[in-house]
C-alpha positions as CSV (number, residue, x, y, z in Angstrom):
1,X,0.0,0.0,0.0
2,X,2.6,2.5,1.3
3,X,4.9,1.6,-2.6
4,X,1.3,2.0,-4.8
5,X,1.2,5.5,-2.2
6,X,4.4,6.2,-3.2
7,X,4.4,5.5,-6.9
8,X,1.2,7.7,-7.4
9,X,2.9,10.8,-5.6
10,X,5.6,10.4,-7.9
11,X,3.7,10.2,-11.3
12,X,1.8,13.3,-9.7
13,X,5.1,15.0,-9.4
14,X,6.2,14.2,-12.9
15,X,2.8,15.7,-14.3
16,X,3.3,18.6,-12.5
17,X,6.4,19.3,-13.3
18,X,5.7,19.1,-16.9
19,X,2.8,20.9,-16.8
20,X,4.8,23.8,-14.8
21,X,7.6,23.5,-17.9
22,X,4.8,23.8,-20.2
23,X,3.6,26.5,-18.9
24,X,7.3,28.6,-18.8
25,X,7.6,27.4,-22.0
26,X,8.4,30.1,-25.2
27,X,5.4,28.7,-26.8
28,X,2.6,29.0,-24.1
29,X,4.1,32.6,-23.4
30,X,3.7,33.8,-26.4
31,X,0.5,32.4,-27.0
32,X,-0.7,34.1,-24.0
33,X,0.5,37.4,-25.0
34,X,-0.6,37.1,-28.5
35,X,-4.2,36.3,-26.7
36,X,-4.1,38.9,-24.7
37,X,-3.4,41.6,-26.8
38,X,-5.6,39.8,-29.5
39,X,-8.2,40.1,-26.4
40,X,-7.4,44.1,-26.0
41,X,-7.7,44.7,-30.0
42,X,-10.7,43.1,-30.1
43,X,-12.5,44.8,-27.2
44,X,-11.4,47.9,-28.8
45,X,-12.5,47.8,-32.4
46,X,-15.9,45.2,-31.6
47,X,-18.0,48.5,-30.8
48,X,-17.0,50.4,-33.7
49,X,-19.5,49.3,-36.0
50,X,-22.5,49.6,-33.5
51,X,-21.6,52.6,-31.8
52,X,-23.5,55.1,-33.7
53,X,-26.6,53.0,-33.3
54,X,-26.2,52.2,-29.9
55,X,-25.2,56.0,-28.7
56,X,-28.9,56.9,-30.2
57,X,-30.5,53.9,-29.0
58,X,-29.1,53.6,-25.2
59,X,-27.6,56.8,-24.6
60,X,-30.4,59.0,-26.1
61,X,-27.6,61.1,-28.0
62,X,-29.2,63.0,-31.2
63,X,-28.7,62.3,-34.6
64,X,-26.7,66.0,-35.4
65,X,-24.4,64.7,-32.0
66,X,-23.5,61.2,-33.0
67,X,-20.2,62.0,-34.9
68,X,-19.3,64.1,-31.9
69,X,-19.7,61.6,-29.6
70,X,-18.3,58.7,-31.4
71,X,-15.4,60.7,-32.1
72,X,-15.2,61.4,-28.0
73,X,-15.6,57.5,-27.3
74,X,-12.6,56.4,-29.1
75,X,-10.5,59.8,-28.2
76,X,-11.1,59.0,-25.0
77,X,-9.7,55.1,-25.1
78,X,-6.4,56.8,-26.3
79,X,-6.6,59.4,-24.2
80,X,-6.2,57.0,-21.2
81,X,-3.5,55.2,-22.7
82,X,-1.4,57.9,-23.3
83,X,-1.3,58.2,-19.6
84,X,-0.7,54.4,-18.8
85,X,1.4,53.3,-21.2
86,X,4.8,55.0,-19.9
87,X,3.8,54.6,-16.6
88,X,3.0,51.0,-16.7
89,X,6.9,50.4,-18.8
90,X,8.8,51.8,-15.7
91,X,7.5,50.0,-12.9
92,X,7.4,47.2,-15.3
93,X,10.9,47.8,-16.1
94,X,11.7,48.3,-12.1
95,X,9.2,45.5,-10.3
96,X,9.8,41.8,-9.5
97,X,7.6,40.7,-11.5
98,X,6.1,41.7,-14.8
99,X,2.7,39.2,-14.3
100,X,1.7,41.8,-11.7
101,X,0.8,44.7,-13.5
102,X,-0.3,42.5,-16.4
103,X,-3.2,41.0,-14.6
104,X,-4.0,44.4,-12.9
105,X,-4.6,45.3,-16.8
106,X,-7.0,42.0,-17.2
107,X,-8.6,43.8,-14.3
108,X,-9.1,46.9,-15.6
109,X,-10.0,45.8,-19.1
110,X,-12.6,43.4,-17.3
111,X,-14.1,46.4,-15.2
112,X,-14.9,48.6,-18.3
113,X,-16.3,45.8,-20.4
114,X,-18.5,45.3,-17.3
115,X,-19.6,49.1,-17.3
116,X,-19.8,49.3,-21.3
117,X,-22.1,46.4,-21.1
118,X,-24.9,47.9,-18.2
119,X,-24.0,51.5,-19.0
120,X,-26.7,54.0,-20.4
121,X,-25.2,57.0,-19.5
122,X,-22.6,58.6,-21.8
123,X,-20.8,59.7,-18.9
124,X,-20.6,56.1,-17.9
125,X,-19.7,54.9,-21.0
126,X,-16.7,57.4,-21.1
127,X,-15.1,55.8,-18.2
128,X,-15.5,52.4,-19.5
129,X,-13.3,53.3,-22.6
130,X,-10.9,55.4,-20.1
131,X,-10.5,51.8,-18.2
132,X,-10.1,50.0,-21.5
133,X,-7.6,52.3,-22.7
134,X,-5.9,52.2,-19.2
135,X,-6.0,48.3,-19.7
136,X,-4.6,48.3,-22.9
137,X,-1.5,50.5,-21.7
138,X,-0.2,47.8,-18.9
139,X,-1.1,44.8,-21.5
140,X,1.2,46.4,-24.5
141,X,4.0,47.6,-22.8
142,X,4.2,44.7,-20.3
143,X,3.7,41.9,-22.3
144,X,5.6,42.5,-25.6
145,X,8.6,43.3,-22.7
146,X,7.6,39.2,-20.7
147,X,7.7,38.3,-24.5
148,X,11.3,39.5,-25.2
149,X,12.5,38.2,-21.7
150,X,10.9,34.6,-23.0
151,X,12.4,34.6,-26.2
152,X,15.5,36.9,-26.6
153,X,16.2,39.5,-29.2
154,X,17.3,37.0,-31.5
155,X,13.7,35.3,-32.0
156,X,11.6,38.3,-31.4
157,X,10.8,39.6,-34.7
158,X,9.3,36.5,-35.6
159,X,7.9,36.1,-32.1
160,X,6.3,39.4,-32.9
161,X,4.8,37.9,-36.2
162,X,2.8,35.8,-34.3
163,X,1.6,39.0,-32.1
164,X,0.8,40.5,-35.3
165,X,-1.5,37.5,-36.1
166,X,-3.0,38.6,-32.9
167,X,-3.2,42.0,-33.8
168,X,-5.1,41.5,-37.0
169,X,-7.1,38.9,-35.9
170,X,-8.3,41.0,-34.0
171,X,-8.6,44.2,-36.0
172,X,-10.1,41.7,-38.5
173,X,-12.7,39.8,-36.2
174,X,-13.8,42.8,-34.0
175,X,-15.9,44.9,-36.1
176,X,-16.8,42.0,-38.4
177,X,-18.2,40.3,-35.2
178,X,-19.5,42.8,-33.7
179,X,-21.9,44.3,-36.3
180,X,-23.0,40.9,-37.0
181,X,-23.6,39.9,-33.4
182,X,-25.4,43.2,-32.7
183,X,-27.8,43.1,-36.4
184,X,-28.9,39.8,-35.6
185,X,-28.9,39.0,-31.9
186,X,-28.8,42.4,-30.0
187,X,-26.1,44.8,-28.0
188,X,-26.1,42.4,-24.9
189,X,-24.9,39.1,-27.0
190,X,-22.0,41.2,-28.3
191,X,-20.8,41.2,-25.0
192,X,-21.5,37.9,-24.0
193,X,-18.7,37.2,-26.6
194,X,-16.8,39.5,-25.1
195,X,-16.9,38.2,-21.5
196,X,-16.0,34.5,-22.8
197,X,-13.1,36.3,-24.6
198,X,-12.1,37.9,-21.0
199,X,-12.5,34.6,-19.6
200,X,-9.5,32.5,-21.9
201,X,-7.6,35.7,-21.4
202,X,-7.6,35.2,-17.5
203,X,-6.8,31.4,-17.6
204,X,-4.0,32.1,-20.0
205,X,-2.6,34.6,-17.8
206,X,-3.0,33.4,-14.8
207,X,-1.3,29.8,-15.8
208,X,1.7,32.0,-16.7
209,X,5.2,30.9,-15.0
210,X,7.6,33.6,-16.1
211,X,11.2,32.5,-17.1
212,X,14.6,34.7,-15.5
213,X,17.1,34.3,-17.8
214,X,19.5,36.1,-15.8
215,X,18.7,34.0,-13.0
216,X,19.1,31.0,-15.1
217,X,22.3,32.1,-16.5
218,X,23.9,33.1,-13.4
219,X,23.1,29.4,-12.1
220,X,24.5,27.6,-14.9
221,X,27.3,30.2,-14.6
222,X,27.9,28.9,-11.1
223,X,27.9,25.6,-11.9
224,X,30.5,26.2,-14.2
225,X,32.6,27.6,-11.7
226,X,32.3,24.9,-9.3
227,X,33.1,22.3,-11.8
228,X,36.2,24.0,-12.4
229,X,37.0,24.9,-8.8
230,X,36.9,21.1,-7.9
231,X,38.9,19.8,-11.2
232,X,41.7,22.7,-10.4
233,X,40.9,24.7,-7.2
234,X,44.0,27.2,-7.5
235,X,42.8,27.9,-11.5
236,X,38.9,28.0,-10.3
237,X,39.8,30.8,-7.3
238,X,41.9,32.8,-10.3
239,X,39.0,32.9,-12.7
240,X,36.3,33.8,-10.2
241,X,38.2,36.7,-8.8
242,X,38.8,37.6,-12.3
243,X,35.3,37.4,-13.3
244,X,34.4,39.1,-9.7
245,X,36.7,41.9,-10.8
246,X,35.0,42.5,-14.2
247,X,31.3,42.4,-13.2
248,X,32.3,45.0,-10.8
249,X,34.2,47.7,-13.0
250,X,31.2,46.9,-15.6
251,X,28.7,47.2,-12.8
252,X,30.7,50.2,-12.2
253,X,31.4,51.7,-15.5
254,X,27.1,51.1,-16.2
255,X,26.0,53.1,-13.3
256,X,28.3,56.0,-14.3
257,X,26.8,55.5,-17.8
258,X,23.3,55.5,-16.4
259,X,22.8,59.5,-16.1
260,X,19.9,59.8,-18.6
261,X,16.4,58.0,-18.1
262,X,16.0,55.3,-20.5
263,X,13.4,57.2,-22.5
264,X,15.7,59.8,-23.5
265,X,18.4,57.5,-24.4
266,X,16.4,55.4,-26.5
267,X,14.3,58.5,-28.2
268,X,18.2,60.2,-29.3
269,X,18.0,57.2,-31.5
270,X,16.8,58.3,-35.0
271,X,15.7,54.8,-35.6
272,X,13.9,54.2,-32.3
273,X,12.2,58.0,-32.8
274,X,10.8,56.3,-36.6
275,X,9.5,52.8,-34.9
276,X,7.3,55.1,-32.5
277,X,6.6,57.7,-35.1
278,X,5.0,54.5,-37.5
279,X,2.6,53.9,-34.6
280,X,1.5,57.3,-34.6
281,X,1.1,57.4,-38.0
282,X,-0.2,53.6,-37.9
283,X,-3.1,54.5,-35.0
284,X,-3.9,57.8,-36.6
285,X,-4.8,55.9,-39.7
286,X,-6.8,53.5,-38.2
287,X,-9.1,55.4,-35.6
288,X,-9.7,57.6,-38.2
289,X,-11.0,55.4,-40.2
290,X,-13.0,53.6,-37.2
291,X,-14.4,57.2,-36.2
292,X,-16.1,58.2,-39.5
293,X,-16.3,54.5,-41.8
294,X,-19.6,53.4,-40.1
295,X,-21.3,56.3,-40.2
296,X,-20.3,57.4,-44.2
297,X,-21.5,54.1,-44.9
298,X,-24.9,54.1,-42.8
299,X,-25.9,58.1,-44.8
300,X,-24.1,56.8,-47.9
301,X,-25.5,53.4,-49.0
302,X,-28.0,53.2,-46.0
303,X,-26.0,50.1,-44.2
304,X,-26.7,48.7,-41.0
305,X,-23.9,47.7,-38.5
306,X,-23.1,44.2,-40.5
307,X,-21.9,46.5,-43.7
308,X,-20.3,48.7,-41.3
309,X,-18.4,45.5,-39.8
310,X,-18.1,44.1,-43.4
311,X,-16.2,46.9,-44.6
312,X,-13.4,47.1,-42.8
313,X,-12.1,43.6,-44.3
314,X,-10.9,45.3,-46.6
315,X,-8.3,47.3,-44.5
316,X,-7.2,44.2,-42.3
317,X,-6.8,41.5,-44.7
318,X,-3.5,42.2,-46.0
319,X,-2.2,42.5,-43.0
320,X,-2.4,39.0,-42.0
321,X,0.8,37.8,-43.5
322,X,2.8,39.7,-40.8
323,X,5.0,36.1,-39.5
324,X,5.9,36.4,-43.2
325,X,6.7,40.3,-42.9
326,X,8.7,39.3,-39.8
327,X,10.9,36.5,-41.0
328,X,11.9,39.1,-43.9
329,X,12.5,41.7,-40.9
330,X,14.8,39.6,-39.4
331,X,16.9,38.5,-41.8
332,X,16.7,41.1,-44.6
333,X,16.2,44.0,-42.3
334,X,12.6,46.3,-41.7
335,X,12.9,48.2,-44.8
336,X,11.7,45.6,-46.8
337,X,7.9,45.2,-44.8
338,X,6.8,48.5,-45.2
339,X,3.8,47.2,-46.6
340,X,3.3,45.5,-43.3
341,X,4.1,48.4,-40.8
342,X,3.1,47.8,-37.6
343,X,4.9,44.7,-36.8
344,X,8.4,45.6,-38.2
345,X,8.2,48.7,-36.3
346,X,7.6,46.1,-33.3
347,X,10.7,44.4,-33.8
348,X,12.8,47.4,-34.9
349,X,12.1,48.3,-31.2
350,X,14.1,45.2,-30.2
351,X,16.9,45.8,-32.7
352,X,17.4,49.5,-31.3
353,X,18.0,47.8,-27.8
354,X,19.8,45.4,-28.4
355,X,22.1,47.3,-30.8
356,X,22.7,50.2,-27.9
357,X,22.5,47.4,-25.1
358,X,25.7,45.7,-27.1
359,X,27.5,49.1,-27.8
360,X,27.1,50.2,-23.9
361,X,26.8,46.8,-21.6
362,X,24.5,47.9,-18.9
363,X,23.2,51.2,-20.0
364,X,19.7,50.4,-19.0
365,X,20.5,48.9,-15.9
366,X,20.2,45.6,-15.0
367,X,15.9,44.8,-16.3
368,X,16.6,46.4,-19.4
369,X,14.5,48.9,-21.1
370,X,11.9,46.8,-23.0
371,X,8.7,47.7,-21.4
372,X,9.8,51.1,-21.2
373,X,10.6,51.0,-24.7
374,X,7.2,49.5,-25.8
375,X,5.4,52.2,-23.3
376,X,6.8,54.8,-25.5
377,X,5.7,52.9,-28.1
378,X,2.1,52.6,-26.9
379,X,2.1,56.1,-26.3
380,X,2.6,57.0,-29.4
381,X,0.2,54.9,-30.9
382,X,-2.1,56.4,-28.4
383,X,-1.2,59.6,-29.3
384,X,-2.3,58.8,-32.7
385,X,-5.4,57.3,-31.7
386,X,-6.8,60.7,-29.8
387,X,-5.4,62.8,-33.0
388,X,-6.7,60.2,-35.8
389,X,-10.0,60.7,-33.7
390,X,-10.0,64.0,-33.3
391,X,-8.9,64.9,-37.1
392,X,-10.8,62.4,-38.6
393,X,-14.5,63.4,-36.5
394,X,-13.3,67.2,-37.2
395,X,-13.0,67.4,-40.5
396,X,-16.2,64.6,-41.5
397,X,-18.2,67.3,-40.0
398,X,-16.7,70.5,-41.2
399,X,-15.4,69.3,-44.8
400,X,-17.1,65.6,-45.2
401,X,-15.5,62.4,-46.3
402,X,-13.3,63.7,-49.3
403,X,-11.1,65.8,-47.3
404,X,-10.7,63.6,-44.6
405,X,-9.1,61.2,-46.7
406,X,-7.0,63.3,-49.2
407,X,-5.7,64.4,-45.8
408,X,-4.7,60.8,-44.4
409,X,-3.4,60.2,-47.9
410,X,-0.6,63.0,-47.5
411,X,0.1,62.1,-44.2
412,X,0.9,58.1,-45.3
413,X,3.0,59.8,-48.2
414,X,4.9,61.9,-45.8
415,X,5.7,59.2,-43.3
416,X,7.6,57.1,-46.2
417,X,10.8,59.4,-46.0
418,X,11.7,59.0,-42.8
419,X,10.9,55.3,-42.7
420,X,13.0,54.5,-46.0
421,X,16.2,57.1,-44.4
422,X,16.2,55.5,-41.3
423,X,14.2,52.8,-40.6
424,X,16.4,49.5,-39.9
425,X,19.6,51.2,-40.1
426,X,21.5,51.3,-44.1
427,X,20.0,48.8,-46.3
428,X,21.0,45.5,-45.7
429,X,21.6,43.5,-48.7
430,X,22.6,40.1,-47.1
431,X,20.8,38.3,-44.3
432,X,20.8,39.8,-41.2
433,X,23.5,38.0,-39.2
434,X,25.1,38.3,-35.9
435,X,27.6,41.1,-37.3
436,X,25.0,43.5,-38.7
437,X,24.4,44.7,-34.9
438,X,27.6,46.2,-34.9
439,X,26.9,47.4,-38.3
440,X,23.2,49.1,-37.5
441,X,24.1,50.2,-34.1
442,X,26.5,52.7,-36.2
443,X,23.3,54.4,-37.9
444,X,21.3,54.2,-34.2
């Protein structure tokens, strides 16, 4: 009895322990980022369709006010992430743990769905998009920085392919789903989808084990030394004070290198300054489009909310090759996916890091300065977010349709010089191989 008792504990212990490598594993991490931020793009773009209907329906709003208000809804989403985004990179950058603050953003983002879906107020309303937007701040800049301590900047422009599938999908799905859902079965359904959305997004998260990799390395490290130490004591004492030596005067040598705030070392970078300007650019484009789309179709051609959903496939669908975009970022260098923008600015993010990270050893302190990097990031895209809405809601009701996008077409034309100067360093005709970060990091 006490063997069988025995034998069952230890097959227990064996499936735990795989299940608890599974769930460190690169895979299952960047699944359950790719979800999650699938899970904040969706929530973000699934009311876009049905907004104008619902503001008149639930909220009471007039007809003349609709645009307004639309235009206010989704300003006020990026309005709230231009506020969390950097905030939620340092302490990111500067706590424990970065699982913390990205389940306080599953918290938030579950909080406003809640008040989105029993609101009939528009003041109440507002503050649901304020708490998405706040959500979507901790979610970006956190967990694109667990996915680059999971994977390494080696793999993260293709890792980052798969977060773009997220992205689109989502982008995609949302207002396709959620005109359909709302036509046919009515504004509370729509969120029913939402709420079983919310729900693999918190059993995802929640399963996550992050990885160290410094703490890993410095383990194997010791146990390194120690194998040397017993094989040839006298030689193992030698290379450890060595090696004790060198941390410190880099240790040393970092902290007197350390005098600017990571955000201003990373935005002297020409390159870095073009990845965030693309998701300006990028966000202004597409809550532009989201602010004015379903309500030029609804006056134009007399379309319901399952055109207004219908319509924007046309926008997302090319943009669902972007693992492709990102294997040809990562070994041909961004320059060549401008067609694919989003993503390649993603990973140029990395490249910029890593290039200054290898040119200055420590410079960003010992957690790095990826979610502070990817806050930046978020704010910009945020920034274009409340401007595309702004502009776009503006205009549609000052000078109509035809000016609003002659407008965005100039803007997209403008935004190619700097990308094709200085995006991805000088044009790399080979692969991109381990030397072309000391190449690059000469044009950072």
């Amino acid at each position: 009895m006490e063997l069988k008792a025995q034998i069952l504990s230890s097959k227990i212990s064996e499936v735990l322990r795989v299940i608890s490598k599974a769930r460190s594993s690169k895979w299952f991490i960047i699944t359950a980022v790719s979800v999650a931020i699938f899970t904040d793009t969706f929530l973000y773009g699934v009311i876009v369709p049905f907004l104008p209907f619902a503001l008149t329906e639930r909220a009471g709003i007039a007809a003349d006010r609709v645009q307004f208000w639309t235009s206010i809804m989704l300003a006020s989403y990026s309005a709230a992430l231009v506020v969390a985004a950097p905030i939620s990179g340092y302490f990111a950058d500067n706590s424990r743990s970065r699982q913390s603050p990205f389940l306080l953003g599953l918290l938030a983002l579950s909080g406003g769905s809640v008040m989105l879906c029993v609101g009939r107020n528009i003041g109440i309303l507002v503050a649901a998009r304020v708490l998405q937007g706040f959500s979507s701040g901790l979610v970006w800049s956190v967990g694109l920085a667990l996915l680059i301590d999971t994977v390494g900047s080696d793999e993260i422009g293709q890792a980052m392919g798969y977060v773009g599938i997220g992205i689109n999908l989502g982008v995609l799905l949302s207002p396709l789903l959620g005109g359909l859902v709302f036509n046919r079965r009515g504004y509370y359904s729509v969120f029913a989808m939402v709420f079983a959305l919310i729900a693999l997004d918190i059993i995802l998260r929640l399963a996550i084990v992050e990885r160290k990799p410094a703490a890993q390395d410095n383990s194997l490290q010791e146990d390194a030394e120690s194998k040397i130490t017993s094989g040839n004591n006298r030689e193992g004492q030698r290379v450890s004070i060595e090696n004790s030596h060198e941390g410190d005067t880099r240790q040393n040598n970092s902290t007197g290198k350390r005098r600017v705030p990571a955000a201003f070392t990373l935005l002297s970078s020409k390159r870095f300054a073009v990845a965030v300007f693309v998701s300006l650019v990028q966000a202004a484009l597409t809550s532009s489009f989201d602010t004015i789309l379903p309500l030029f179709v609804r006056d134009t051609f007399g379309w319901d909310s399952t055109g207004a959903g219908l319509i924007f496939l046309s926008i997302v669908i090319p943009a669902l090759v972007s693992p492709v975009a990102e294997w040809i970022s990562d070994r041909y260098g961004t320059r060549l996916c401008l067609n694919i923008i989003l993503a390649p600015a993603m990973a140029e993010i990395a490249y910029v890091i890593e290039a200054k990270e290898k040119k200055m050893p420590g410079i960003f302190g010992p957690s790095g300065a990826y979610a502070q990097s990817y806050g930046l990031s978020c704010l910009a895209f945020a920034v274009g977010g409340l401007v595309g809405s702004i502009w776009a809601g503006m205009i549609a009701d000052r000078s109509g349709w035809s000016t609003v996008t002659w407008t965005l077409g100039l803007l997209s034309v403008v935004t190619v010089i700097p990308v094709v100067v200085w995006m991805g360093g000088r044009l790399q005709i080979g692969a991109r191989r381990e030397g072309d970060v000391e190449t690059i990091e000469q044009t950072s």
